[in-house]
N, C-alpha and C positions, 0 to 999 in steps of 0.2 A: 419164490420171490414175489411174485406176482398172489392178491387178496381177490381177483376178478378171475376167471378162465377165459374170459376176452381176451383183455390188457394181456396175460400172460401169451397167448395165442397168436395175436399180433406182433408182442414183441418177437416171439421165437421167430414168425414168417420173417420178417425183419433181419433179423441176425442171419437167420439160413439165408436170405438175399444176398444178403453183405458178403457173407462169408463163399459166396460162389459169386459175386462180383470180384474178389480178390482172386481166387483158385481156376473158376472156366477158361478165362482168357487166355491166359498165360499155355494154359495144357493143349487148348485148341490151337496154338501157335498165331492168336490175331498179334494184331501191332495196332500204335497209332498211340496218342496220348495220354486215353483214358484207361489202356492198359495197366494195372498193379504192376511194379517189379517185384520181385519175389522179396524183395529184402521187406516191402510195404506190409505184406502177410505178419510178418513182426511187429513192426512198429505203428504202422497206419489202422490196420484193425482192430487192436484191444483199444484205442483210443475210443475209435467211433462206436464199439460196442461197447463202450462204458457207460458212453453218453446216450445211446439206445436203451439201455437199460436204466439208467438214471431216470429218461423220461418217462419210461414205464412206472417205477415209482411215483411219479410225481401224479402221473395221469389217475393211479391206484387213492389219491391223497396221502401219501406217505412222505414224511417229510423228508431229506435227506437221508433215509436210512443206511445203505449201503455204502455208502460213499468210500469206507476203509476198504473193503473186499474191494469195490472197484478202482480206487487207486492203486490197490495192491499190485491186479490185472494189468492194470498199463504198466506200472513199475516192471512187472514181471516180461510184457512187449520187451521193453528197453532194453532189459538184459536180454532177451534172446536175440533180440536184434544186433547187438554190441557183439556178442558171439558170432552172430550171422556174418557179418561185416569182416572178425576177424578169422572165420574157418574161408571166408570165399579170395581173400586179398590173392592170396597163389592157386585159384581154385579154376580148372578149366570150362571155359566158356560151353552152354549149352548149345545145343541146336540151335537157340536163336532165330528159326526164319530160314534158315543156309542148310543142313542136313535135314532130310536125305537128297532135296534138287528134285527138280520136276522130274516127271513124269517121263520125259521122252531122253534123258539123257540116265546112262549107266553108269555107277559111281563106281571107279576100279580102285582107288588108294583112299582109301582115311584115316589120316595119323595125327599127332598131336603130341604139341612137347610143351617144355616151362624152361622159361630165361630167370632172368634177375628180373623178379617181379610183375612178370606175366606170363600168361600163357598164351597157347592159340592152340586153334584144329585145323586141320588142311584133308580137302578134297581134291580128288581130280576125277574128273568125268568126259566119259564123250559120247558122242552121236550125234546126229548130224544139223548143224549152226549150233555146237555146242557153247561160243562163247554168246553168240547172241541168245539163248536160250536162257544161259543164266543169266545174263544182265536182267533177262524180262523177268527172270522168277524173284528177284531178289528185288525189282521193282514193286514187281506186286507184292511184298511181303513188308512195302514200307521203306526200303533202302532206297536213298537220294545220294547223289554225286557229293563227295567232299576230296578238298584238295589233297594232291598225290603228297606220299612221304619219302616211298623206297621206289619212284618211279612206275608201278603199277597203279593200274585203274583201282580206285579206292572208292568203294559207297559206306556210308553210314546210316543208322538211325536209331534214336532216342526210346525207351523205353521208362515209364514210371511217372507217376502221378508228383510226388513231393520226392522220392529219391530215387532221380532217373540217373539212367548210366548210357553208354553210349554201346552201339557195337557197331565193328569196322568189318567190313570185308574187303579184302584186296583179290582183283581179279587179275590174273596171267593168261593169254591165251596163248596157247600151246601149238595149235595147228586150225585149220579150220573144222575141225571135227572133236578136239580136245581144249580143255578149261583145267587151269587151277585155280582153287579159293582158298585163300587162307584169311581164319574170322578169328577177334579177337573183341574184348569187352577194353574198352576204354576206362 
């Protein structure tokens, strides 16, 4: 694609940037806003790698050449995204931040089920200040207080750049030495 071994060298470091700015995050389990959701791997990347590539072109002096193959590209996002969107509608929630729980508490139950048009996972852990253990792990993982629904303690928090989604966790505590969490993608 590239008439230079520069330009072309460039753009590739570029795109392998890009393409683990989308993919690290997420796998490392960070949070916070500048986090990809996964659905953005679809639709947000062939964008900006179009437009990475286009400028390579341009930087090469090449007038629009490509411009079809990279329409195509993004074309091609859209549809997998459009897919994406409709294999995850009844799709159970990830890790998220919540599985497997720190460190010092022992996960004895993790199950998981699907209603009318959602799902969730459910943990129960203990040892010892198991609920305040989790409140602090799911702090540090980005989760902020939002208002209760079914009367347990509810944290939420946002994930994605242009198409963020939400996930809830509801905390139950059980005893002073046992937690349940049950997380769900809003």
């Amino acid at each position: 694609m590239a008439r230079s071994t520069k330009t072309g060298v460039i753009v590739g470091l570029v795109l392998v940037a890009l393409l683990a700015w989308f993919i690290v995050p997420r796998e490392m389990g960070w949070t916070g806003p500048w986090v990809p959701a996964a659905l953005e791997v679809y639709l947000l990347h062939p964008m900006l790698a179009a437009v990475v590539c286009e400028i390579g072109t341009l930087v090469d002096q090449r007038r629009l050449v490509g411009v079809g193959r990279l329409l195509t590209i993004v074309l091609a996002g859209f549809v997998l995204a459009g897919g994406a969107l409709i294999a995850q509608l009844e799709a159970m929630p990830g890790d998220e931040g919540v599985f497997p729980g720190p460190a010092q508490l022992r996960v004895v139950i993790e199950d998981s089920w699907c209603g009318s048009s959602n799902c969730s996972r459910i943990l129960e852990a203990n040892g010892d200040r198991a609920p305040e253990v989790m409140r602090e792990h799911l702090a540090s993982q980005g989760f902020t207080a939002a208002p209760t629904i079914t009367g347990r303690r509810r944290v939420c928090r946002q994930t994605g750049i242009l198409v963020t989604h939400e996930v809830c966790a509801e905390l139950q505590d059980i005893s002073a030495t046992a937690v349940r969490v049950e997380w769900y993608v809003n």
